[in-house]
C-alpha positions as CSV (number, residue, x, y, z in Angstrom):
1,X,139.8,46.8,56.3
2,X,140.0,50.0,54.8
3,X,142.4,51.4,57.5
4,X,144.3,48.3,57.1
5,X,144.6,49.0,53.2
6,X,145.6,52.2,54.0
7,X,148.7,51.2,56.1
8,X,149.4,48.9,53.7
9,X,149.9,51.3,51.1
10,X,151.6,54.0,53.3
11,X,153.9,51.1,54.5
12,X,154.8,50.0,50.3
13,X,155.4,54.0,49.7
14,X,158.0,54.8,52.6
15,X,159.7,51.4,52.0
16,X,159.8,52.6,48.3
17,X,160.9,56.0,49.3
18,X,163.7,54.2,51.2
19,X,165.3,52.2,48.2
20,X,165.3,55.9,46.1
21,X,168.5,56.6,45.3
22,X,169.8,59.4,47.1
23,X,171.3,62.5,44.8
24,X,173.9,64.4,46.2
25,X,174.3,68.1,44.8
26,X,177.5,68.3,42.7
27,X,180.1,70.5,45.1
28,X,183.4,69.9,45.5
29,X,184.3,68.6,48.8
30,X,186.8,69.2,51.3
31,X,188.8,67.0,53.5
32,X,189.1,68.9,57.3
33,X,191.3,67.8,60.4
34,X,189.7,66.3,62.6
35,X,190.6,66.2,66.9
36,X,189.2,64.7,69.4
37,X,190.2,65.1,73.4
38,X,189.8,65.8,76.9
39,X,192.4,67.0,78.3
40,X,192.0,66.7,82.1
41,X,193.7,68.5,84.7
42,X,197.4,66.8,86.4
43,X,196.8,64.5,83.6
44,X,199.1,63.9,80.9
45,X,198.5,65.3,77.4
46,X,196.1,62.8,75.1
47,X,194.8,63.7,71.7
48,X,193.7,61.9,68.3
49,X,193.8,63.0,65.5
50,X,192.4,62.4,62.2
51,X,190.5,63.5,58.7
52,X,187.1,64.1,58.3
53,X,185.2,61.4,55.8
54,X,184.8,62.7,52.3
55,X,181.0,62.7,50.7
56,X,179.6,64.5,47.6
57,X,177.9,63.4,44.2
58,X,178.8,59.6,42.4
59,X,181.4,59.2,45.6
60,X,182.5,56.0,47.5
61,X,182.3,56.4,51.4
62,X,185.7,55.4,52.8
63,X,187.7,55.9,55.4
64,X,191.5,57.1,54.7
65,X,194.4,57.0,57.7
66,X,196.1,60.3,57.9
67,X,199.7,60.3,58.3
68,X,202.3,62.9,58.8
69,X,200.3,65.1,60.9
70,X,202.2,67.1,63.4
71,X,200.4,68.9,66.6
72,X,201.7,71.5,68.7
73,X,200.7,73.0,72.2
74,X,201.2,76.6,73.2
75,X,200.3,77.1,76.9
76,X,199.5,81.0,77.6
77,X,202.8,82.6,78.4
78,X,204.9,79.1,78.5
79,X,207.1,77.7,75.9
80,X,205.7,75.6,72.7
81,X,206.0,71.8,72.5
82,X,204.8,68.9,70.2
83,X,202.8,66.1,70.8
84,X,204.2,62.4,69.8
85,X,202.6,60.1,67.3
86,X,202.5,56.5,68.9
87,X,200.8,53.5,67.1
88,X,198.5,51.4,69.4
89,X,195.1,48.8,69.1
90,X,192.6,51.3,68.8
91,X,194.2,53.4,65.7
92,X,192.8,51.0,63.1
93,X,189.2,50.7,64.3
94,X,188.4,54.6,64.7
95,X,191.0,55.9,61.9
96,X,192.9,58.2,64.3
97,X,196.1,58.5,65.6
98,X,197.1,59.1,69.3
99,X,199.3,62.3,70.1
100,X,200.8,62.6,73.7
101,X,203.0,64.1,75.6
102,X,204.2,63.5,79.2
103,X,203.7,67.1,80.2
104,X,200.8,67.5,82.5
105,X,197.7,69.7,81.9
106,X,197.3,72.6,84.2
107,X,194.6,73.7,85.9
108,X,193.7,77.5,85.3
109,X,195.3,77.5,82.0
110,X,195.1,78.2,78.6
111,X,196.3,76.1,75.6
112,X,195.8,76.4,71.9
113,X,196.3,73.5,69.7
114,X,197.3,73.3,66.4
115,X,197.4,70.3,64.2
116,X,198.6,70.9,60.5
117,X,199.5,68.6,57.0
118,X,201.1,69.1,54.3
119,X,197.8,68.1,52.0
120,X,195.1,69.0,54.7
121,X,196.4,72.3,56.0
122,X,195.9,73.5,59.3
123,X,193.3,73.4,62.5
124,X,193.5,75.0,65.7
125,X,191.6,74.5,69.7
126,X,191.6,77.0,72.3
127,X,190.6,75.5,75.7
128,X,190.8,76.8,79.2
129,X,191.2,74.2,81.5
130,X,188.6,75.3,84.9
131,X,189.9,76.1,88.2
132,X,190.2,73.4,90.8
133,X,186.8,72.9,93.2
134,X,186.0,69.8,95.6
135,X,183.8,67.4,95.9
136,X,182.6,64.1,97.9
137,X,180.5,61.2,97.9
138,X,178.4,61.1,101.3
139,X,176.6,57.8,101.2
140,X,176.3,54.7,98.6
141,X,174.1,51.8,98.7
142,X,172.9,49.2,96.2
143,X,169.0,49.6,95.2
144,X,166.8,48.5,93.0
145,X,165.8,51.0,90.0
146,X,164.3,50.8,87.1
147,X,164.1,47.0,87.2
148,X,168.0,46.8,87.7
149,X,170.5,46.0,90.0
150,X,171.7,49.5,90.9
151,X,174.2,51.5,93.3
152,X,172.9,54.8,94.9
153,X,175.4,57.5,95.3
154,X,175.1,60.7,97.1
155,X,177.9,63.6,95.7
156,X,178.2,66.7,97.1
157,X,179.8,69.2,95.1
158,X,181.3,72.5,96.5
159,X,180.9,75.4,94.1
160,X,182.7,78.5,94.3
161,X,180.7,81.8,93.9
162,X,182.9,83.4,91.2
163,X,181.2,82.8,87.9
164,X,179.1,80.3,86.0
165,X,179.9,76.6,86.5
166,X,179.1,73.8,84.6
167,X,179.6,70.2,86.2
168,X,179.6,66.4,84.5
169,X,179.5,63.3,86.2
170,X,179.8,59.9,84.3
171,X,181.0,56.4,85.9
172,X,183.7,54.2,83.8
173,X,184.5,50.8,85.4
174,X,188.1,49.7,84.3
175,X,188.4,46.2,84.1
176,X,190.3,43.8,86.5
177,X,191.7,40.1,86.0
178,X,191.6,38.5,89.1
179,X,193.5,35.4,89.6
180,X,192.3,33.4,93.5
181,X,195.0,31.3,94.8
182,X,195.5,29.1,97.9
183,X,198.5,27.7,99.9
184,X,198.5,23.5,99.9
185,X,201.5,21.9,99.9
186,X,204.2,24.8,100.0
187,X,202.7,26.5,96.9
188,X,200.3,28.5,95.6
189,X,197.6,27.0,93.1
190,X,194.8,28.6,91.4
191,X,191.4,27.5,92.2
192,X,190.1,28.3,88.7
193,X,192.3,25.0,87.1
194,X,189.7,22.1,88.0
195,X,191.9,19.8,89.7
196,X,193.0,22.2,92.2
197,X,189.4,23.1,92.9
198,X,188.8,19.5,93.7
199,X,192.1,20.0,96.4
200,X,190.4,23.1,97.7
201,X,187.2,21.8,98.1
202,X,188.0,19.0,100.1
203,X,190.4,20.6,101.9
204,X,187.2,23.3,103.2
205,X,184.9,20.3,103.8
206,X,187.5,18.7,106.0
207,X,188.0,21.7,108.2
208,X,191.6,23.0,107.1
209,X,192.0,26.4,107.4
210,X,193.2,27.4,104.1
211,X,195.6,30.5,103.4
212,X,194.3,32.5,100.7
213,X,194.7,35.4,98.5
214,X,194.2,37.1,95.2
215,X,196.6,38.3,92.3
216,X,194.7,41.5,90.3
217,X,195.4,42.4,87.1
218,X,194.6,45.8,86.2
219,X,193.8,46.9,82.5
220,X,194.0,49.7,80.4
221,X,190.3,48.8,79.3
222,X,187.3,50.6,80.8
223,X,183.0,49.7,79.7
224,X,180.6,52.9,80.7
225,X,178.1,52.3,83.2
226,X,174.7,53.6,82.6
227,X,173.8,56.4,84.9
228,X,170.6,57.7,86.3
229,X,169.3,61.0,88.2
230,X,166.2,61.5,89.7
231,X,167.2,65.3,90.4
232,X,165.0,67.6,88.7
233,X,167.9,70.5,88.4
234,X,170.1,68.2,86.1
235,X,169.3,68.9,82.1
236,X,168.9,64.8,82.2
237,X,165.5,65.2,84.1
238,X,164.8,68.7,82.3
239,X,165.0,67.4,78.7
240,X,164.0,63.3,79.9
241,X,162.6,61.4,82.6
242,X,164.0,60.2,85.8
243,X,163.7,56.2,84.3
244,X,165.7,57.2,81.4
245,X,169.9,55.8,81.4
246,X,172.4,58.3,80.7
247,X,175.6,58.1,79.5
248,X,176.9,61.7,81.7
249,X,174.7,63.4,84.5
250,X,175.0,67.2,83.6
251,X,174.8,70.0,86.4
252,X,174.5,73.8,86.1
253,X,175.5,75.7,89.4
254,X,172.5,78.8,88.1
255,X,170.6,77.0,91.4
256,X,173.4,76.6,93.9
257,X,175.9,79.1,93.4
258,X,178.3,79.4,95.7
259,X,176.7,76.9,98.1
260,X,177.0,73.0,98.4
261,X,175.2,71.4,96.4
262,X,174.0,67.2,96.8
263,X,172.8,65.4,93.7
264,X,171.9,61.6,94.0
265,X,173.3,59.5,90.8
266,X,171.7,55.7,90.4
267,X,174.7,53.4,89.0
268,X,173.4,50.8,86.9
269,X,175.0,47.8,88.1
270,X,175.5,45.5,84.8
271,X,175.9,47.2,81.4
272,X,174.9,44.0,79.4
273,X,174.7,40.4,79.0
274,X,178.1,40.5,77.4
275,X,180.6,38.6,79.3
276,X,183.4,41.2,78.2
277,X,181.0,44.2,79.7
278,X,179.9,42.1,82.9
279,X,183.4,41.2,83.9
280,X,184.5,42.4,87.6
281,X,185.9,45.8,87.9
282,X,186.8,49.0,89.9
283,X,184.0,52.0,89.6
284,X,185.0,55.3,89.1
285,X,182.8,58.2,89.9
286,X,184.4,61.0,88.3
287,X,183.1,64.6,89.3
288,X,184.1,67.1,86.6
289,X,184.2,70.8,86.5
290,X,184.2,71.7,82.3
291,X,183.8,75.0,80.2
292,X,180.4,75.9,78.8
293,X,181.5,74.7,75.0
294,X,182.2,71.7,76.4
295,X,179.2,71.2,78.1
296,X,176.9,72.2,75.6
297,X,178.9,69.6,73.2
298,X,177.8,67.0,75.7
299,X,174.5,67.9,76.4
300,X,174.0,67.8,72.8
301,X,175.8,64.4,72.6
302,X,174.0,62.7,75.1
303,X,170.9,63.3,73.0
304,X,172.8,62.1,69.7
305,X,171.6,58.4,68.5
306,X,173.7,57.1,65.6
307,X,171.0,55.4,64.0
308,X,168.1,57.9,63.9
309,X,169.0,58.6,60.4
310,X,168.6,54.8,59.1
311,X,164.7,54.8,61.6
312,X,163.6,57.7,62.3
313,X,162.6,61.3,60.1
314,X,163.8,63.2,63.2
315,X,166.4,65.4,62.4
316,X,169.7,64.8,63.5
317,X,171.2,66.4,66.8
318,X,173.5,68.9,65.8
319,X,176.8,68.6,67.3
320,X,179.2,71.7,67.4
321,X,183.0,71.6,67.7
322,X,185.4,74.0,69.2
323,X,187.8,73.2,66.2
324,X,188.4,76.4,64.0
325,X,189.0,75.0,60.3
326,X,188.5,71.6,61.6
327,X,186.2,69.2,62.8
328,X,185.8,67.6,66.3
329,X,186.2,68.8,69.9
330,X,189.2,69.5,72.1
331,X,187.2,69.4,76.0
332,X,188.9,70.5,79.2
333,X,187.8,69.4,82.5
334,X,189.2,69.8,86.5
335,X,188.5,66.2,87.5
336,X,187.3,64.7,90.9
337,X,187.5,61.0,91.3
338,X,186.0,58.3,93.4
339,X,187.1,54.4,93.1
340,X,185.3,51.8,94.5
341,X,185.0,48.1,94.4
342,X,181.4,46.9,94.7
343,X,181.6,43.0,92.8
344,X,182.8,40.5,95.1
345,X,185.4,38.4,94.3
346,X,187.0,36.7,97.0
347,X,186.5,32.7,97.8
């Protein structure tokens, strides 16, 4: 009873200590620009762009769209160009606006950013895009791990000997409508309407060899599969466990340099119970080759949970940015990509 008591009176102090207002020392504050990119090599140019989220003593938290920004790229020894603003669904949930340009990113190359405002002033990005390396994917198979439906993929990466490397891997499934159709009476009906799923049916039963094919829509809408490694090298197994999901695998070549190197990634097969997130889709496997800022920013984001300020008295991961007078990070990568289709979805 006592220890009961106790916990009692612990639990009625922390959830009094959690309804105490919270008093911010009286500074001024100071908006910053804010980027956000990965620019990937023969890729096209792609960067948002936005303010940071003012927050001092007595203040209101909102978010404010930034307007009138303008951003400029200046590619080591190659002429200057602007990136163009372009409105599109995403600018009114994260606050940002897009920036592109169809110039492509160049391996081996330099580029500084700079993003300025009338009211806001000025931040700039330097990133060095890597140099170009190889990779491949020797063997897939669909597992069981973890108590999920998995897919088992064996990547080989070829490192060069030059230098320190630091590699990513992370899986994106883009998102595919895919319309099933057969021939009956000199035209094409989709099975999915009811009626004509009645035609095909009895059609089959009867024998009739039906023509068939499928329509696929591809869209510009991707969900991230969980990933899992089981290689004690990656900073995944180092920092975690081999059971835990990840959003990126991260590699150092300081144990294979030079030499080929064979990591096993475990694709988690379903992201959730969400019929958006569960719909049928291509895989992509995408190898990348990034600078050690940029790795260190993910390393340190892969560890980042957005609510262990609201649950937890850890303290926060610290993220660091490559943006001088700024906020955010500008990444760089040399990209190798796999696409696969593992869902089945003929009839």
């Amino acid at each position: 009873m006592k220890h009961i008591i106790t916990g009692l009176l612990l639990g009625t102090i922390a959830l009094a200590a959690c309804t105490k207002k919270l008093e911010l020392p009286d500074i001024p504050y100071e908006k910053k620009m804010t980027l956000i990119a990965e620019l990937i090599a023969n890729d096209s140019f792609y960067v948002r762009a936005g303010q940071s989220v003012p927050l001092a003593k007595n203040s209101t938290l909102y978010f404010d769209m930034l307007q009138n920004m303008k951003l400029v790229v200046e590619p080591a020894g190659l002429p200057v160009f602007s990136l163009t603003e372009y409105a599109e669904e995403f600018t009114g949930q994260t606050y940002t606006l897009p920036f592109a340009s169809v110039q492509k990113v160049t391996a081996n190359t330099t580029y500084t950013i700079t993003a300025s405002h009338a009211d806001v002033g000025t931040a700039k990005a330097q990133i060095t895009i890597p140099a170009p390396f190889t990779a491949s994917v020797k063997d897939t198979a669909h597992i069981q791990y973890s108590s999920s439906n998995a897919i088992q993929a064996d990547i080989t990466i070829n490192d060069d000997a030059g230098g320190e490397h630091y590699y990513v891997i992370e899986v994106l499934k883009q998102i595919v409508s895919i319309r099933n159709l057969f021939y009956h009476n000199n035209q094409w009906l989709d099975v999915s309407v009811p009626s004509y799923k009645i035609t095909y049916d009895s059609l089959v039963a009867a024998g009739v060899q039906v023509q068939k094919q499928s329509d696929t829509i591809f869209h510009r809408a991707y969900t991230r599969q969980g990933v899992y490694s089981n290689d004690p090298n990656t900073e995944n197994v180092k920092d975690g466990d081999i059971f835990a999901m990840n959003k990126r695998i991260l590699l150092k070549d300081n144990y294979f340099n030079g030499q080929n190197y064979t990591t096993r990634v475990i694709i988690r097969n379903t992201v959730s119970e969400y019929e958006e997130e569960a719909r049928k889709g291509v895989v992509h496997i995408m190898v990348k080759s990034v600078p050690k800022e940029y790795f260190e920013f993910l390393k340190a984001y892969e560890q980042y949970d957005p609510s262990v300020g609201f649950n937890s008295l850890a303290p926060p991961v610290k993220l660091t940015g490559n943006v001088q007078n700024g906020l955010g990070m500008v990444g760089a990568a040399y990209e190798v990509r796999f696409s696969y289709w593992f869902d089945t979805w003929g009839f």
